[in-house]
N, C-alpha and C positions, 0 to 999 in steps of 0.2 A: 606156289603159283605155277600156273601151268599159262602154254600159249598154243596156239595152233600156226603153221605158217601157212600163206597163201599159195594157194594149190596142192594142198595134205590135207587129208583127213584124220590125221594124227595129234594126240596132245601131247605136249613135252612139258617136261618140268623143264621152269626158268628160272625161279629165285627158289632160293633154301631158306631154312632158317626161321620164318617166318612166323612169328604167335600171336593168332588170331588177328588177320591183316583187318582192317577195317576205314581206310582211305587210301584211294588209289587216284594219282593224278598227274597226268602226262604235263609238262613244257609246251611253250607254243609250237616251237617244231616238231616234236614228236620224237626228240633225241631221248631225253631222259623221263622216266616215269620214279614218281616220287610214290612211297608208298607208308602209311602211317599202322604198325601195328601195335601191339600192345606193351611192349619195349621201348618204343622209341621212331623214329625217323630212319627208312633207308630209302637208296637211291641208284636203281636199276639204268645202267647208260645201254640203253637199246641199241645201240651201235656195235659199240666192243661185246655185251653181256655182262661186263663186270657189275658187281653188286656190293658197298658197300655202306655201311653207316654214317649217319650221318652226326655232327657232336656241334653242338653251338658252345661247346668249350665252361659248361658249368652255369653257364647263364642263366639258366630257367632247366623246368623239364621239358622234354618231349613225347613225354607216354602217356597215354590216354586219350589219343585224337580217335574222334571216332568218323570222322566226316575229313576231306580233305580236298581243296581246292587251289589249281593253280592264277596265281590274276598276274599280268603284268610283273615276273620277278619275285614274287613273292607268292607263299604259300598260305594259305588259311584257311585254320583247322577248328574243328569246335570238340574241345578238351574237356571229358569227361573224367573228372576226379573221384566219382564216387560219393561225395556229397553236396553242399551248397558252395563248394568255389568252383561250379563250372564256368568255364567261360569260351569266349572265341580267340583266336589266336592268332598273329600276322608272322609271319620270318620271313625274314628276306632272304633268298636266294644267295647274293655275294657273300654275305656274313658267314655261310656255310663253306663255302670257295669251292661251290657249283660249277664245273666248269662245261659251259652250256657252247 
């Protein structure tokens, strides 16, 4: 992922790592952008630039979001599996220990 800052004509790389990013979705304030690629859940703190993963501890998966949106502390995703168990998806934010 790349970003440009305000008053640059430059793009910088800002997150690493990334395969095949395909939901990207900012926090009401604009602190942290959540971003869903084909691994799993990470979560860019736009503040410091730290970037790390995100784990709901075994619960479920998190890879194959292909869509991603923030509502209200929660996250939801629409989870593509590659056959008939797709579906949509909610995670809350705290369960992650988002610190927002």
């Amino acid at each position: 992922m790349y970003r440009k800052l305000p008053g640059s004509d430059t793009l910088t790389e800002y997150a690493t790592g990334l395969v095949y990013p395909n939901g990207i979705a900012a926090d009401e304030v604009n602190k942290v952008l959540f971003v869903a690629d084909f691994t799993g859940l990470h979560i860019l703190d736009l503040v410091t630039g730290k970037q790390s993963w995100l784990s709901d501890g075994g619960g479920t998966y998190l890879n194959g979001i292909d869509g991603l949106y923030y509502y209200k502390g929660t996250l939801i995703g629409i989870q593509d599996s590659g056959n008939q168990g797709d579906r949509v998806v909610r995670f809350y934010c705290l369960l992650f220990n988002v610190d927002r």
